[in-house]
C-alpha positions as CSV (number, residue, x, y, z in Angstrom):
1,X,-4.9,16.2,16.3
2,X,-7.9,16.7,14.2
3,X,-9.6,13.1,12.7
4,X,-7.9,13.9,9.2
5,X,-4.5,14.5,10.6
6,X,-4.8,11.3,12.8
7,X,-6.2,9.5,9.5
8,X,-2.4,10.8,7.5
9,X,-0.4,9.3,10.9
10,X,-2.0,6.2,10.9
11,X,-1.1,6.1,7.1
12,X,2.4,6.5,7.6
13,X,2.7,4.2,10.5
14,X,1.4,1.7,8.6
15,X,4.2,2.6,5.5
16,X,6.7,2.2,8.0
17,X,5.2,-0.9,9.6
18,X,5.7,-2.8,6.8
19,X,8.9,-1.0,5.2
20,X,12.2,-2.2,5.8
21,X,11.8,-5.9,7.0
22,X,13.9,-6.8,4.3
23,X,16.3,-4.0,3.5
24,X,15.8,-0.2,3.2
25,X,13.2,0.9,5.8
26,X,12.1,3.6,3.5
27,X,10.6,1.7,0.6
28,X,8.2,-1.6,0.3
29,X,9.4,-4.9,-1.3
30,X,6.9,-6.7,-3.2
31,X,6.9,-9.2,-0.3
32,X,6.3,-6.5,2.2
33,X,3.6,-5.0,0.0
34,X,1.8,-8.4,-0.5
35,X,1.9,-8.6,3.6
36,X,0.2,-5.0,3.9
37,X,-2.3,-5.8,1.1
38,X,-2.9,-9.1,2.9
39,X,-3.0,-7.9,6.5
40,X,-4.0,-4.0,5.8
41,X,-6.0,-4.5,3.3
42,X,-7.9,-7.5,2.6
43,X,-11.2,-6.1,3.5
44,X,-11.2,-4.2,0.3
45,X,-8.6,-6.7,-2.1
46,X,-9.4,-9.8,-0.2
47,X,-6.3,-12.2,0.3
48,X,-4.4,-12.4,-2.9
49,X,-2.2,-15.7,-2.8
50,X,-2.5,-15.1,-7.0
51,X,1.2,-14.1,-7.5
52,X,0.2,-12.7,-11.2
53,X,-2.2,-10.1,-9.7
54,X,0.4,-9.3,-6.8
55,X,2.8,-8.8,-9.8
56,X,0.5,-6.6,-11.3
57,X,0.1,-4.4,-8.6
58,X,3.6,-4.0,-7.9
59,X,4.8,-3.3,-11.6
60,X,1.6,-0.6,-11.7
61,X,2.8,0.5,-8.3
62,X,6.2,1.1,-8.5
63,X,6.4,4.1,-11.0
64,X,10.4,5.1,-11.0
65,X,11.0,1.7,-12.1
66,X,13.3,0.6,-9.0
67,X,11.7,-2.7,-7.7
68,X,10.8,-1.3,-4.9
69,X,7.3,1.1,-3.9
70,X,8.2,3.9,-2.1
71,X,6.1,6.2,0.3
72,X,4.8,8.4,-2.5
73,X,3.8,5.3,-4.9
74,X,2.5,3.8,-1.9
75,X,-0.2,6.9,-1.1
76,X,-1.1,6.9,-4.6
77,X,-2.3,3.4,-4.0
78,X,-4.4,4.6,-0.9
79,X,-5.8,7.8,-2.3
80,X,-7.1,5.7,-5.5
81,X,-8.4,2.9,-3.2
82,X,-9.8,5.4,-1.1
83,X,-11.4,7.0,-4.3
84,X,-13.1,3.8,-5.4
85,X,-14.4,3.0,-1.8
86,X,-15.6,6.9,-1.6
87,X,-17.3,6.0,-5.6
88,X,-19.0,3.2,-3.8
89,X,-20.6,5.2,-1.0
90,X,-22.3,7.4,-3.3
């Protein structure tokens, strides 16, 4: 596998590493999502304990409205992240 295609496995793994812990395994709660910010993520967010900004996220995430983030709302929040850090570089 080329670098990039290993980069888009490792990005589902991680989906599914965290999906389904508490219910369907193909979308993230907002507790499962606040364990892959924390654990995934924290070099860029930093641990949020703030349950306002977690709140946040999850409402701005989770774009059909269902409570839940699925694997397409989920990659949106990795391609923008990935856009700021990419910003940043410059």
């Amino acid at each position: 596998m080329s670098q990039l295609q290993q980069g888009m496995a490792l990005m589902i793994q991680t989906f599914h590493k965290y999906s389904g812990k508490e219910g369907d395994k193909t979308t993230l709660t907002k507790a499962e999502l606040k364990e892959l910010l924390n654990t995934e993520l924290s070099g860029i967010l930093g641990k949020s304990e703030d349950k306002a900004a977690l709140d946040k996220i999850f409402k701005d995430l989770d774009a059909d409205g269902d409570s839940t983030v699925n694997f397409q709302e989920y990659a949106t929040l990795v391609a923008c992240l990935t856009m700021l850090c990419n910003d940043s570089f410059k």
